[in-house]
N, C-alpha and C positions, 0 to 999 in steps of 0.2 A: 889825737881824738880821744876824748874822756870816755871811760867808761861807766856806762847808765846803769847801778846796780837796782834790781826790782823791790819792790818791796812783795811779801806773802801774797797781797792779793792777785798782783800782775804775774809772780809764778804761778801761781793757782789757773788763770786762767787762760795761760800759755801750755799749761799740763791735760788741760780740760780740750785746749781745742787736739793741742795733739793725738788724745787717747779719741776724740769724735771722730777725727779723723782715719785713725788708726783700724778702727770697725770696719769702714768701708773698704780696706785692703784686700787684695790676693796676694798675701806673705807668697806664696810659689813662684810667684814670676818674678825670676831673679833677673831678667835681660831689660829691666828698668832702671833709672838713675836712683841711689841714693836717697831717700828722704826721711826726714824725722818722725812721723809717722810711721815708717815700715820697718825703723830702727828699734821704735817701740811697741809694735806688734809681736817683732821677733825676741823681744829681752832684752836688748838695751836700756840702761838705766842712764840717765841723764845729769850732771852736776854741772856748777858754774861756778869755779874759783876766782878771786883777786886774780886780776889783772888778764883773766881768760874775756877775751870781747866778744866769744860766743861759747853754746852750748857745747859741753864734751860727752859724748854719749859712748858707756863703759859696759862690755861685758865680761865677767871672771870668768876662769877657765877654770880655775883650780880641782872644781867637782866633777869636771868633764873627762877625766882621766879614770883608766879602771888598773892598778889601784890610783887612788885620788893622790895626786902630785903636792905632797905638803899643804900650808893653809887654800882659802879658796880664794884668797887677793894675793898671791905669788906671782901669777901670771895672768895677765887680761889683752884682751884687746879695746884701745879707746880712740875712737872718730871723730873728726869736728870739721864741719866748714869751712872751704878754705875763702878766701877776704874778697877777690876778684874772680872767680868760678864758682858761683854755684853748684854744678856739676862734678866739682874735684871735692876731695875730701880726704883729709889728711889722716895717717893712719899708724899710731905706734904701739909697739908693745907696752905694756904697762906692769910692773910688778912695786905693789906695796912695805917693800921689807925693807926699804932704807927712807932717807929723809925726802921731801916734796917736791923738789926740782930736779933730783937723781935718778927721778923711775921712770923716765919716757926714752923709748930709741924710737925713733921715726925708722921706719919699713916703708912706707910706697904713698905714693897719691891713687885711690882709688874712684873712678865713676859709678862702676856698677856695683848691682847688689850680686852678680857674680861673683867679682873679684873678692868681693868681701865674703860670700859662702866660700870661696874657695881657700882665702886664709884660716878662715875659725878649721873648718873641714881637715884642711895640711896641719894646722897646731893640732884639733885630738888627734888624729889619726882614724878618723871614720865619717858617718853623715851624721849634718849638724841637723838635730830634731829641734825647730824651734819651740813644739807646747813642751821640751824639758829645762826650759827656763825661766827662773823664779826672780825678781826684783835683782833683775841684773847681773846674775848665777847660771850658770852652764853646770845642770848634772847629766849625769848618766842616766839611763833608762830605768837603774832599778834604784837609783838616789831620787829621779823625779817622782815613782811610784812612794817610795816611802813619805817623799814630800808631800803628795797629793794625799794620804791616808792620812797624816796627821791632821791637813786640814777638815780633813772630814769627822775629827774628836767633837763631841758635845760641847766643849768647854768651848773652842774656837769656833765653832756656829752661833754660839749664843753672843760669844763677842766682836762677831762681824756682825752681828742682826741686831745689837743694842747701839746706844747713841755713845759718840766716843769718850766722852767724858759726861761727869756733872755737870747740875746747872752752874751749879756754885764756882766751877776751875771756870767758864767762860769770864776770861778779863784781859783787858789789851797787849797784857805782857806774853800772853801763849805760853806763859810758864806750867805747870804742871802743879796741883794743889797737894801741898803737905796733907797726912791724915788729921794733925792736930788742927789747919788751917780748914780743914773744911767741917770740922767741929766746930770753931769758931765761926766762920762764916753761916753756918747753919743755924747755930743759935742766934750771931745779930739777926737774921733776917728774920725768925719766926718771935724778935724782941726779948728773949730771955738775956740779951747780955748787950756793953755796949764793947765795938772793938777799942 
């Protein structure tokens, strides 16, 4: 069976139903099935590699440790559905420190979202707080506090409240506009120059 890789807009709006989704949860009630959704309520961050046929939804441990256990992608745990059970879902360790086929050890088939509070919980070594994780990071209480204070800097208010780029970087490529590039672009548009 080939695999259908998405282009931006079908991730986008594969991201969009999950996170609508995701609102309407009770993250607490762990004696439920597994779902993408509730994997993304609690922190899970989600990626899709070559020759992965479905979603792998990762959370890092690294910050979860007091003191913090080396980098923060040393140790993770990553989930994915499994092909004929809906309800099972595959479950490995994950560590980033060698090459991209060498960092999985499969540990268990999990169902519930039990099972899985009760792995993250057994790796730190205490209760998993799901509001102390960030884009897919497990901190500590007083790592998610300093987190949460930085977002609350002027500098990062203003720039989650402005539009994420110029007019001028919107172009098919999604590339990112050089500063001399968008001096140029700015002058052809208002005609002082041809590109």
């Amino acid at each position: 069976m080939p695999i259908k890789r998405l282009n931006l807009d079908e991730e986008k709006a594969i991201s969009d139903r999950i996170k609508a989704a995701a609102l309407d949860l009770d993250v607490h009630d762990i004696d439920c099935s597994i779902t993408e959704p509730w994997l993304y309520a609690v922190g899970f961050r989600w990626s899709q590699r070559d020759r992965q046929p479905s979603r792998h939804w990762t959370l890092w441990l690294g910050r979860a440790f007091e003191p913090p256990a080396g980098d923060v992608e040393d140790i993770g745990l990553e989930v994915a559905a499994t092909y004929n059970d809906e309800d099972k879902w595959f479950c490995w360790f994950r560590s980033d420190f060698s090459g991209l086929y060498s960092r999985f050890l499969h540990v268990h088939h999990l169902r519930t979202r039990r099972e899985l509070c009760m792995m993250v919980e057994g790796l730190i070594g205490g209760p998993w707080v799901y509001e102390n994780a960030f884009y897919g990071q497990l901190f500590t209480h007083d790592g998610a506090e300093r987190r949460r204070a930085e977002d609350q800097r002027l500098d990062r208010q203003l720039m989650m409240q402005s539009h994420p780029h110029h007019a001028v970087e919107e172009d098919d490529t999604r590339a990112g506009a050089r500063a001399d590039t968008l001096q140029q672009q700015a002058e052809y548009r208002t005609g002082a120059t041809d590109l």
